[in-house]
C-alpha positions, 0 to 999 in steps of 0.5 A: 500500500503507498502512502497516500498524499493527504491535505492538512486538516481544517479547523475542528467543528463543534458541538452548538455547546462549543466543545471540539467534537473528537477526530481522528489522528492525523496521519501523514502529509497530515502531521504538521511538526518538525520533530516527532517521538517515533515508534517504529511498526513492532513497538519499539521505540526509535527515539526522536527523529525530524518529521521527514525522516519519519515519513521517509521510514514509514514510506519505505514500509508502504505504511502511514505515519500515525500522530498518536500522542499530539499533546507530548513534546515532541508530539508520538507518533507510530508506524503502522497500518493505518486502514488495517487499523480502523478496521480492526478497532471497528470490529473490536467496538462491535464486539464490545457493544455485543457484551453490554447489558442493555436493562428493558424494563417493560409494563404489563397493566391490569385491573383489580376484577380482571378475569381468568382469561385476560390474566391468563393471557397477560401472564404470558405475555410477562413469561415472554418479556421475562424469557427475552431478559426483559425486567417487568413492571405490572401494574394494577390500576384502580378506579374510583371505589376501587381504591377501597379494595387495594388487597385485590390488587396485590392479591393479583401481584402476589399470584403473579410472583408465584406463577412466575418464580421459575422465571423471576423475581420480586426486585421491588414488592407491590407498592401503592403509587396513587392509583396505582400497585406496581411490582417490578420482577427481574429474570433470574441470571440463568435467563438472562444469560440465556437470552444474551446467548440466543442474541449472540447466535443471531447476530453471528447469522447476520453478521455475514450480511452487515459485515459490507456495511460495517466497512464502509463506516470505517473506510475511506479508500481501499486500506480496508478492502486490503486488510479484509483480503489479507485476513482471508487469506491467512484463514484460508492459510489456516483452514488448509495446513 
């Protein structure tokens, strides 16, 4: 890969609040110092060199000269890959966001008279919720006199819990708000794992399809069309010895 010839950055945009919003390294024709501290592509350090001789050396290697420490005096600088890269860090952010815990909580209501059908069915409903990882706040919402009669309503949510307990269970006990009775169940750590285990199945079937566009948000020429080719290979490499 030759070393690309690259403007000079312009001045930074802002957020409307006034802060400069986070860019990428400079890179290149980019780097506008004359001595830089220079770390060689393997990571060894080879001290303090003028700006180009830097570039000369990354240039005899077909790589980018990457500015990784602008605020030192003088300013790192790494030999590398610049596109291979971006790639790389790309597909490490994806992985990263794929192990996050993302905590839904979802509403079931109900009313204090509600028939053995209805609940029935609402319950199902909050066994799916609970079986996808999902935390479940239900509701009991009362009417008028109904607020007389609150031991309905935490009957109902006490049912609940029980009907539940294979699934779940009680984070916060039924609480009078208002008009209303709320108990949040929370999916035992069994369930949950095994929801973020049927997503991750998911998202490896899919990934396939998104790995295109995932590359074009991270690509801005062919470096990693280049990077992509030279992992293929080396699993083509791996997959015949």
């Amino acid at each position: 890969m030759s070393l690309p010839d690259r403007a000079a950055c312009g001045p930074q945009p802002t957020h409307p609040g006034g802060s400069s919003i986070e860019r990428e390294p400079r890179i290149n024709e980019q780097i506008r110092v004359p001595e830089v501290r220079l770390i060689g592509e393997a990571g060894e350090q080879l001290g303090v060199k003028p700006l180009a001789e830097a570039l000369r050396l990354a240039r005899d290697l077909a790589l980018d000269l990457v500015e990784v420490a602008p605020n030192a005096a003088p300013p790192v600088c790494r030999i590398m890959d610049y596109g291979k890269y971006k790639y790389q860090a790309a597909v490490k952010a994806k992985e990263a966001r794929k192990r996050q815990s993302h905590i839904v909580i979802k509403e079931m209501k109900m009313r204090p008279k509600i028939d053995k059908h209805d609940y029935a069915t609402k319950s199902r409903h909050v066994e799916r919720f609970l079986r996808e990882g999902s935390k479940v706040k239900a509701t009991i919402m009362f009417r008028g006199r109904e607020m007389a009669h609150a031991e309905l309503g935490r009957r109902i949510l006490d049912r609940l819990a029980v009907d539940m307990a294979e699934v779940a269970f009680v984070e916060s006990a039924p609480n009078q708000d208002g008009r209303n009775m709320v108990m949040v169940l929370a999916p035992h750590r069994a369930i949950v794992e095994a929801a973020r285990g049927d997503e991750g199945k998911a998202a490896e079937a899919a990934e396939s399809e998104i790995v295109e566009v995932d590359v074009a948000e991270v690509a801005e020429s062919g470096d990693v069309i280049e990077a992509i080719e030279e992992t293929e290979a080396v699993e083509e490499t791996e997959a015949t010895s």
